[in-house]
DSSP file (Angstrom, degrees, kcal/mol; ACC not computed):
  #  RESIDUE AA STRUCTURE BP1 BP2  ACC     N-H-->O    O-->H-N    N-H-->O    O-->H-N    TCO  KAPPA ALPHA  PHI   PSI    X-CA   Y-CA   Z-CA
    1    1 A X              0   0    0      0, 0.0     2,-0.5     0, 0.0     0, 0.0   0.000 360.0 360.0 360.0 142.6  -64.0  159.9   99.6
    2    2 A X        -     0   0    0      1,-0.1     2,-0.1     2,-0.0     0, 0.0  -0.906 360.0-107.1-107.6 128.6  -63.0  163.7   97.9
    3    3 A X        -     0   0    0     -2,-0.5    45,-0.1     1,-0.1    -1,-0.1  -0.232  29.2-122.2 -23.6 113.8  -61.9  163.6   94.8
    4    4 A X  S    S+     0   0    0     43,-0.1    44,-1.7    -2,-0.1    45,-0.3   0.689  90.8  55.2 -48.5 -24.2  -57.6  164.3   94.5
    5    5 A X  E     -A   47   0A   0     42,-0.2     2,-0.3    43,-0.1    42,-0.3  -0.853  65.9-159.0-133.0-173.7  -58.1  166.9   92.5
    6    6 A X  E     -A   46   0A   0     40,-1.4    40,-2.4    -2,-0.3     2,-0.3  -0.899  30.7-119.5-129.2 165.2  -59.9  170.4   92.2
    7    7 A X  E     -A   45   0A   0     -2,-0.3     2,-0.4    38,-0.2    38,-0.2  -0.815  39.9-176.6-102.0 141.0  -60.7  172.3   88.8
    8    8 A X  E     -A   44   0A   0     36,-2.9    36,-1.2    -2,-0.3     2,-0.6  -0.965  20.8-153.7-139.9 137.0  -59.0  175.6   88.9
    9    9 A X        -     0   0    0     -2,-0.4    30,-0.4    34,-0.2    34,-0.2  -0.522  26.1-126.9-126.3  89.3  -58.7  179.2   86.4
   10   10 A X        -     0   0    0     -2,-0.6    29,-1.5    32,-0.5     2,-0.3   0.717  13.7-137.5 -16.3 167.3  -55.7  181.4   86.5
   11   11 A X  E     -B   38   0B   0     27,-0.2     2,-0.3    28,-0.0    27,-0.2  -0.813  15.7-167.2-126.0 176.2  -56.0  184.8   87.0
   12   12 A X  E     -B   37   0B   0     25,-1.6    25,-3.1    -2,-0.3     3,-0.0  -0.877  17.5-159.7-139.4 137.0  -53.9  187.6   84.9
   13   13 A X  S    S+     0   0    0     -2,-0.3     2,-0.9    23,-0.2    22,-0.0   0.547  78.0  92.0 -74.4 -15.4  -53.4  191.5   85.7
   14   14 A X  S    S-     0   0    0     23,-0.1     2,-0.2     2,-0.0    -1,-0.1  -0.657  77.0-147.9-112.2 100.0  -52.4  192.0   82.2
   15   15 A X        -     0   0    0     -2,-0.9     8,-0.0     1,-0.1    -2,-0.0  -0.515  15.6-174.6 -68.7 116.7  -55.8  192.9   80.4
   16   16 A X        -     0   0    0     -2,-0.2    -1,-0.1     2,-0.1     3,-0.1   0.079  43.6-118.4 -69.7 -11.7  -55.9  191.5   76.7
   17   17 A X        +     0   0    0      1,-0.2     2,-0.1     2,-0.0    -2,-0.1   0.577  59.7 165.2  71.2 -10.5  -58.9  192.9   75.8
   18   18 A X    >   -     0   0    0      1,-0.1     3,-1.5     2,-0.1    -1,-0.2  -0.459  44.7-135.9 -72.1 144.6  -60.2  189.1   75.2
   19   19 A X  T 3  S+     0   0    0      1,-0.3    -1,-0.1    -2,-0.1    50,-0.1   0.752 109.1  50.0 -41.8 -42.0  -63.8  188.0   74.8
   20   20 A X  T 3  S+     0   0    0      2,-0.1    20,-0.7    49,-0.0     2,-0.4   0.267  85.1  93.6 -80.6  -7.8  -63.0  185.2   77.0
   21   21 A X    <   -     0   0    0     -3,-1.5     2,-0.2    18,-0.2    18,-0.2  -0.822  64.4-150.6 -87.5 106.8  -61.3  187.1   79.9
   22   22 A X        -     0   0    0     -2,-0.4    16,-1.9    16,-0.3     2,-0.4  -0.631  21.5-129.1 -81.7 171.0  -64.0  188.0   82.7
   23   23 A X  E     -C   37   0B   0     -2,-0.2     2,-0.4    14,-0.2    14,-0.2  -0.956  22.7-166.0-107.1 131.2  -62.8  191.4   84.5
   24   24 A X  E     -C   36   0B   0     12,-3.9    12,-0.6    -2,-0.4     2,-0.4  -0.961   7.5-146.6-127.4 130.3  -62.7  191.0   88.0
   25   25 A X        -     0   0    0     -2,-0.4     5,-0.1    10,-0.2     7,-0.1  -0.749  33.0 -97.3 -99.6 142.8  -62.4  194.3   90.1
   26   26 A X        +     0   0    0     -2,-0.4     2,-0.3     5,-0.1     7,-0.1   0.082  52.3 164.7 -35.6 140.7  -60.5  194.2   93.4
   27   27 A X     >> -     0   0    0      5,-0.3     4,-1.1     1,-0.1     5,-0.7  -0.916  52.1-123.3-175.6 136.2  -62.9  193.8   96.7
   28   28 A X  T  45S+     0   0    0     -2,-0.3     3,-0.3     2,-0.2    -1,-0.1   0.831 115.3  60.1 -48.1 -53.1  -62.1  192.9  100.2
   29   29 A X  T  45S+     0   0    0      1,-0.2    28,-0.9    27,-0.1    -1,-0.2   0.891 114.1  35.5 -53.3 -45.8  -64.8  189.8   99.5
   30   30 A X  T  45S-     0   0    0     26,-0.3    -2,-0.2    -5,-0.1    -1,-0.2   0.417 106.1-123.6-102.4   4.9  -62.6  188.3   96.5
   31   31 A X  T  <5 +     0   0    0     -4,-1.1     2,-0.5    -3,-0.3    -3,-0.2   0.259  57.0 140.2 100.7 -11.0  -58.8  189.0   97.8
   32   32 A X      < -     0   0    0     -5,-0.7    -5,-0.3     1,-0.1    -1,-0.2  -0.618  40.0-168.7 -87.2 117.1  -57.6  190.8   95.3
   33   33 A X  S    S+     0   0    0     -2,-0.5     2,-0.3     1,-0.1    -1,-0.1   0.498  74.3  20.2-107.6  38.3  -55.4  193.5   95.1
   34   34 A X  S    S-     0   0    0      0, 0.0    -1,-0.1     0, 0.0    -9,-0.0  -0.915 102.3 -75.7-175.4 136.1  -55.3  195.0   91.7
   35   35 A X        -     0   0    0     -2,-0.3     2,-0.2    -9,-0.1   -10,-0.2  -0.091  59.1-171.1 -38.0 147.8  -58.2  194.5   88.7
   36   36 A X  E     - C   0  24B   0    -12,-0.6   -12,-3.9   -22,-0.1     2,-0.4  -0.896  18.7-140.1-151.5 162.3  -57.2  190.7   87.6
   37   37 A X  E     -BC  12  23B   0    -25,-3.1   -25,-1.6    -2,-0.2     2,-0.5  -0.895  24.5-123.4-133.2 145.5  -59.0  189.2   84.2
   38   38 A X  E     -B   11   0B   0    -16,-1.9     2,-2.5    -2,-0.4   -16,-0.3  -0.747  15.3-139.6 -95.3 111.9  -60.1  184.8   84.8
   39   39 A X    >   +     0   0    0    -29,-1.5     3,-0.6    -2,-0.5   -18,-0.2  -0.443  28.3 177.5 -70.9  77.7  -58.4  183.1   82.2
   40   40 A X  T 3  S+     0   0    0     -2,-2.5     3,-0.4   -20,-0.7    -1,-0.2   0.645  76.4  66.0 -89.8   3.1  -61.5  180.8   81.6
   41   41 A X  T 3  S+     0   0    0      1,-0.2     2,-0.4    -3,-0.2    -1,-0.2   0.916  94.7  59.9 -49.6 -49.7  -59.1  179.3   78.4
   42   42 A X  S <  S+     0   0    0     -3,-0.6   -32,-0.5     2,-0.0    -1,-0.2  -0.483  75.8 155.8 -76.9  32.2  -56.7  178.0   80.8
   43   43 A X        +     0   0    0     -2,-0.4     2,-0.4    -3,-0.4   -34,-0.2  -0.346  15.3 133.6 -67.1 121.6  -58.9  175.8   82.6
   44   44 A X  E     -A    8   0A   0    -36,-1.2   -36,-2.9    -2,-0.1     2,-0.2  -0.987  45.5 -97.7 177.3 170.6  -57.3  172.9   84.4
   45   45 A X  E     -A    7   0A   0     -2,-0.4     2,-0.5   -38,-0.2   -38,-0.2  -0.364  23.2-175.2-107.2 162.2  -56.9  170.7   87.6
   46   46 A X  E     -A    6   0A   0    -40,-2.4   -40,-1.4    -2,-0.2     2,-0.9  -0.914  37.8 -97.2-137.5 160.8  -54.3  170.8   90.4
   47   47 A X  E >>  -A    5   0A   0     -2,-0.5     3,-1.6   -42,-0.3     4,-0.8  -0.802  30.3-126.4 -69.6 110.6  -54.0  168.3   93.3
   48   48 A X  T 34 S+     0   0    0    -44,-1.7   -43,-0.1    -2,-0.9    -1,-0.1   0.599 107.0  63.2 -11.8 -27.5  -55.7  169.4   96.7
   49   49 A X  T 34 S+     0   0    0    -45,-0.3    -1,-0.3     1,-0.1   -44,-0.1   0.599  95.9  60.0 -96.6  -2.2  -52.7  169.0   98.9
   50   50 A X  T <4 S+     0   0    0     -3,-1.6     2,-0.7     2,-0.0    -2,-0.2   0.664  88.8  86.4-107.8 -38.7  -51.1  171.8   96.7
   51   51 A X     <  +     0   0    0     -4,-0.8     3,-0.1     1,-0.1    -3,-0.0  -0.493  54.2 174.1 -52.0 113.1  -54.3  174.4   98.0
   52   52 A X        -     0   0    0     -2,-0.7     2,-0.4     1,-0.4    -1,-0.1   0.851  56.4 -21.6-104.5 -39.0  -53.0  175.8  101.2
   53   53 A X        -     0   0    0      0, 0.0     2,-0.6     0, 0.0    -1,-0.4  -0.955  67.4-106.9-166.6 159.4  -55.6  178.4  102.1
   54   54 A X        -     0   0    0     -2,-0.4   -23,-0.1     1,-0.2     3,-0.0  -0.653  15.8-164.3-101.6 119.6  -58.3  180.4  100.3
   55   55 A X        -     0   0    0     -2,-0.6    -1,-0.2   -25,-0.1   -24,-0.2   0.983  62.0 -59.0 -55.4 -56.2  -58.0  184.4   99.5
   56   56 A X        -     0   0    0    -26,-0.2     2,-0.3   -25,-0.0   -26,-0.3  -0.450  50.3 -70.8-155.6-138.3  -61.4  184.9   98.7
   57   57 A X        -     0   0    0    -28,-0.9     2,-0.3    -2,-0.1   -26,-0.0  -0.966  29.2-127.0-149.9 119.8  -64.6  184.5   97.1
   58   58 A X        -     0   0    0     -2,-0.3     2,-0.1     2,-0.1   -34,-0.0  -0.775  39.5-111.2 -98.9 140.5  -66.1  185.4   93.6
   59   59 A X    >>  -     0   0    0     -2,-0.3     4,-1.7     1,-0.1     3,-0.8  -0.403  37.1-107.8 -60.1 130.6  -69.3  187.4   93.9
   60   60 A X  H 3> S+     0   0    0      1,-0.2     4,-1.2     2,-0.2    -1,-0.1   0.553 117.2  52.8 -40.2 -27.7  -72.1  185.0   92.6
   61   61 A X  H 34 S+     0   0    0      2,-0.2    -1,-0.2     3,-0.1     5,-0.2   0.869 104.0  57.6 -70.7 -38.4  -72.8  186.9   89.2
   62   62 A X  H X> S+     0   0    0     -3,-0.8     4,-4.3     2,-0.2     3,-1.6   0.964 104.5  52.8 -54.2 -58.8  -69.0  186.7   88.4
   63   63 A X  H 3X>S+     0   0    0     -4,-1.7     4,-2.6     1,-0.3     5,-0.6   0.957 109.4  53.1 -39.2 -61.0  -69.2  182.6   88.8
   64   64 A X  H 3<5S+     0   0    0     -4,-1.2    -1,-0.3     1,-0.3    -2,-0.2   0.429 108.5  42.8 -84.9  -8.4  -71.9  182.8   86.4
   65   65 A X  H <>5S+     0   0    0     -3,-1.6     4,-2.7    -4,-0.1    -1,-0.3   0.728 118.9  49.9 -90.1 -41.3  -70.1  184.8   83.8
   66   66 A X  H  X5S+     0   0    0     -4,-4.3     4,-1.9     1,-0.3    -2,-0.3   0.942 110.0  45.1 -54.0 -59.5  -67.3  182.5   84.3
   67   67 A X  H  X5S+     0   0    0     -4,-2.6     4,-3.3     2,-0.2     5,-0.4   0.877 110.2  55.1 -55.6 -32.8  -69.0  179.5   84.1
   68   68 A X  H  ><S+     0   0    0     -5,-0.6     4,-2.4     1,-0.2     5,-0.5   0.948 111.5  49.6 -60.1 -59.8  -71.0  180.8   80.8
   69   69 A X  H  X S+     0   0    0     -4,-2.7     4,-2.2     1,-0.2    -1,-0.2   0.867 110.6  47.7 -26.4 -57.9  -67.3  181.5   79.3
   70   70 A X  H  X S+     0   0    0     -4,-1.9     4,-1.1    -5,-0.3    -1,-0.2   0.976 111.9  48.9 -65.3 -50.4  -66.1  178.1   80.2
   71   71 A X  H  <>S+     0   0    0     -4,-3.3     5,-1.6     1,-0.2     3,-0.5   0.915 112.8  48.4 -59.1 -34.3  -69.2  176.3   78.7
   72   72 A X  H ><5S+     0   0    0     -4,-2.4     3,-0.9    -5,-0.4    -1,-0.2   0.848 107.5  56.8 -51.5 -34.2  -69.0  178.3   75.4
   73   73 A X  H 3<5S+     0   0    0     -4,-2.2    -1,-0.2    -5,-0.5    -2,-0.2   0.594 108.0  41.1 -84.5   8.5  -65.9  177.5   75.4
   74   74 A X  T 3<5S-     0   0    0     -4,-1.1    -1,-0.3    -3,-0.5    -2,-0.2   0.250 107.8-115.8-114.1  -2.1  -66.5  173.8   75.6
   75   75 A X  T < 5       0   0    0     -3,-0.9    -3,-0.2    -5,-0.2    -4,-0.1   0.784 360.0 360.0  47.2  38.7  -69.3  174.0   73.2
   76   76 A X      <       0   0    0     -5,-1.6    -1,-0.2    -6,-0.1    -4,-0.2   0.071 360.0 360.0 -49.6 360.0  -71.6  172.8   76.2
């Protein structure tokens, strides 16, 4: 059985300058078309039936900044 829901982290164009903001630059592999910053604050779950199809893909180093963000930010 799959789990109802999936864990999800906003994106923004509007760059803040925050510690906590990864920068991700536009690439045919991740879907994007204009530089977007991961809101790893804003961490939070959605339903599955609400996913309709997947843009892209974050380049394995990216995850791994992302994930470090999230866990700091969780004191993990």
């Amino acid at each position: 059985m799959e789990f109802p829901f999936i864990i999800v982290v906003p994106l923004t164009t509007t760059h803040r300058g925050l510690p906590f903001h990864v920068e991700l630059e536009a690439t045919n592999l991740n879907g994007l078309s204009e530089t977007s910053f991961v809101q790893c604050e804003l961490i939070r779950s959605v339903n599955r039936n609400r996913l309709i199809h997947r843009l892209g893909i974050l380049e394995p180093d990216l995850r791994h900044q992302v994930a470090t963000v999230i866990k700091t930010l969780l004191n993990y």
